[in-house]
C-alpha positions as CSV (number, residue, x, y, z in Angstrom):
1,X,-26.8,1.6,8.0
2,X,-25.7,0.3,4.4
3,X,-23.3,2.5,2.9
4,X,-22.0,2.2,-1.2
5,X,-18.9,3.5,-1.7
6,X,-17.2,4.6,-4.8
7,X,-14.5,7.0,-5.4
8,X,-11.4,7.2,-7.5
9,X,-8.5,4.4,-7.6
10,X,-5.0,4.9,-8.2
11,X,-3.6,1.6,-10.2
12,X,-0.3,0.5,-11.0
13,X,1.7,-2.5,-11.9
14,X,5.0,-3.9,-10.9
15,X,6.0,-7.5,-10.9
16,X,7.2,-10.6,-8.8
17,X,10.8,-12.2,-8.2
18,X,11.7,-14.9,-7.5
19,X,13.4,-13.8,-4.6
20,X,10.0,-12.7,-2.9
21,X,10.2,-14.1,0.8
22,X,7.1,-11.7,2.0
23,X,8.5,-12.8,5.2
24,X,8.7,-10.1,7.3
25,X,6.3,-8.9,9.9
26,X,5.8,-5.1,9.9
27,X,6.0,-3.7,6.2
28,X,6.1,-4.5,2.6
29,X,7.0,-2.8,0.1
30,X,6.6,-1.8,-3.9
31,X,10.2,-0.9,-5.4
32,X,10.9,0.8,-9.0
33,X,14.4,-1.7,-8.7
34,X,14.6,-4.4,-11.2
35,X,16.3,-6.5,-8.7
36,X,16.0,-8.3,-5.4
37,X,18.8,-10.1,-3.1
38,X,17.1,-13.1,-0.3
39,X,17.4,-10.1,2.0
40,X,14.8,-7.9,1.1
41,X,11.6,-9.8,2.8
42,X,9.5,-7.0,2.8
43,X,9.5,-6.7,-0.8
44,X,6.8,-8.0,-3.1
45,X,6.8,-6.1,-6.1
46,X,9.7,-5.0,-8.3
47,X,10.0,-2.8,-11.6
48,X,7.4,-0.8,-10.3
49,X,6.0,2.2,-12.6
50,X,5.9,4.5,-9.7
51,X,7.4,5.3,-6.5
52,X,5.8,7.6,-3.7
53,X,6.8,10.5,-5.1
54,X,4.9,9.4,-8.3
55,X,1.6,9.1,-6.8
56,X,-1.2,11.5,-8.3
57,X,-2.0,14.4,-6.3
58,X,-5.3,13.5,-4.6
59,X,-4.1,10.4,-3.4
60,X,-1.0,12.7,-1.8
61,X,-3.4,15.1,-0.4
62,X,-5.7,12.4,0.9
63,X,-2.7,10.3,2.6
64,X,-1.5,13.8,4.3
65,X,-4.9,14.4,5.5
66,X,-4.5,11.1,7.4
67,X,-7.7,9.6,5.6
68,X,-8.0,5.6,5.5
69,X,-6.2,3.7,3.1
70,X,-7.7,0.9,1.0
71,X,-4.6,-1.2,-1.3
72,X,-5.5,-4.3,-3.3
73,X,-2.8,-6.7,-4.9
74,X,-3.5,-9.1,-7.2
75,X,-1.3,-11.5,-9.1
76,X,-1.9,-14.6,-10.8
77,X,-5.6,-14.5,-10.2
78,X,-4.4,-14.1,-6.3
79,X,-5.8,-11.0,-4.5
80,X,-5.4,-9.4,-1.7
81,X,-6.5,-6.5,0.3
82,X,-5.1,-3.9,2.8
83,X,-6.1,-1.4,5.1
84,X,-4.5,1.2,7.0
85,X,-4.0,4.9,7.2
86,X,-2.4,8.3,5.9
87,X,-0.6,10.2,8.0
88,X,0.0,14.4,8.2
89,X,3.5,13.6,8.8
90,X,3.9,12.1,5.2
91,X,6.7,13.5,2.8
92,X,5.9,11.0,-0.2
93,X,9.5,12.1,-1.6
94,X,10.9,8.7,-2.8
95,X,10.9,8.5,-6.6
96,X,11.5,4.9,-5.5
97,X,10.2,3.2,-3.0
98,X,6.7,2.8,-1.5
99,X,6.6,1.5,2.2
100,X,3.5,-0.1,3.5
101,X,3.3,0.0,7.9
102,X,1.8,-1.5,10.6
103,X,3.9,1.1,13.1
104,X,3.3,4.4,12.6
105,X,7.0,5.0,11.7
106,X,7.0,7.9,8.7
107,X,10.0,8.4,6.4
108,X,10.1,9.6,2.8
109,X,8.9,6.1,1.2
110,X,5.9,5.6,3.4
111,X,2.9,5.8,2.2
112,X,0.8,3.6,4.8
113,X,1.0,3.3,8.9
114,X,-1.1,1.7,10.9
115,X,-1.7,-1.7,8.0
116,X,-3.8,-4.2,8.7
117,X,-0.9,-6.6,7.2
118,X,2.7,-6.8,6.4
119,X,4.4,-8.8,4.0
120,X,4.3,-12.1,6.4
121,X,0.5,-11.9,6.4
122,X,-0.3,-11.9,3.0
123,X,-2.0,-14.8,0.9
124,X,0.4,-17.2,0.7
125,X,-1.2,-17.8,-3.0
126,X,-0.6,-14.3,-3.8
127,X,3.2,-14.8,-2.8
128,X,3.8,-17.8,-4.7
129,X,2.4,-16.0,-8.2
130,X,4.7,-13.1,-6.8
131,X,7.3,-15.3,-7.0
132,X,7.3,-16.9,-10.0
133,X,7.8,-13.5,-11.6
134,X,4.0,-12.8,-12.2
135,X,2.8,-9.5,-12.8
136,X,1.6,-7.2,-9.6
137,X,-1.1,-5.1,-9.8
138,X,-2.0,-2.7,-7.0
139,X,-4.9,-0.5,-6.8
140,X,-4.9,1.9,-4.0
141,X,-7.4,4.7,-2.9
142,X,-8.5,6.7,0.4
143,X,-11.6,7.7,1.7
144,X,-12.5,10.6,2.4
145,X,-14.5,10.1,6.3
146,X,-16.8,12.9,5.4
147,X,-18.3,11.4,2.3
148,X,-19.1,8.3,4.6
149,X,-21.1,9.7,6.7
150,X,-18.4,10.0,9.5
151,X,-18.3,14.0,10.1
152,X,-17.3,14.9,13.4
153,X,-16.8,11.0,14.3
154,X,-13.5,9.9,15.7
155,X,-12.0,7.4,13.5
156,X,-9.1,5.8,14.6
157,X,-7.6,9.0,15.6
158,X,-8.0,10.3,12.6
159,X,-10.5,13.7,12.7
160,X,-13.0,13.7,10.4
């Protein structure tokens, strides 16, 4: 079967530090906070110009309908990509943070479980722009299993 897919993308831009580590080894994360402290390894983007709570409505609906989740990052001619999933149990209340999961741990900021990376598994080019202060760009849809074909299909767990 070949399958095209096109659909609507959700793009936004924050920007590097250089305090990004993109060390750890179960999240990162986007913040709307200017700064970053050595601590904060999961972070790769600051200054964001949204949070979860600032994500448009059919990307909120898809996410709580537990639908797959495609983000790219790109920075200094770096990209990346991620998979993962929604999750019913998402909130999407934080006007300032957006957590990105490989557990499927939900709180207010997450707005992907089940990742196919963290921040320790992302291209160590894409780090290095990130932190010299380069500009992020993320691009982040869902997709809708129905429109692919996958009615009735289980997915991951997730029913289609």
């Amino acid at each position: 079967m070949v399958l095209e897919v096109a659909g609507r993308w959700f793009v936004f831009e924050a920007r590097g530090h250089e305090n990004v580590r993109a060390t750890h080894r179960s999240t990162f994360e986007v913040t709307r906070e200017g700064h970053l402290t050595p601590r904060g390894d999961c972070i790769v983007g600051v200054s964001s110009e949204v949070g979860a709570a600032g994500l448009p409505e059919w990307l909120r609906e898809g996410l709580r309908r537990g639908w797959p989740v495609v983000v790219v990052l790109e920075a200094g001619g770096h990209v990346d990509a991620v998979a993962g999933w929604g999750d019913p149990r998402m909130t999407l209340e934080d006007p300032v943070r957006m957590v990105f999961r490989r557990s499927t741990y939900v709180g207010p900021e997450t707005v992907m479980v089940r990742a196919s990376k963290a921040a320790a598994h992302l291209s160590r080019g894409l780090v290095g722009a990130l932190r010299r202060g380069e500009r992020l760009v993320v691009a982040m849809t869902v997709l809708d299993p129905s429109g692919l074909g996958l009615v009735g299909l289980d997915v991951e767990g997730v029913d289609a």
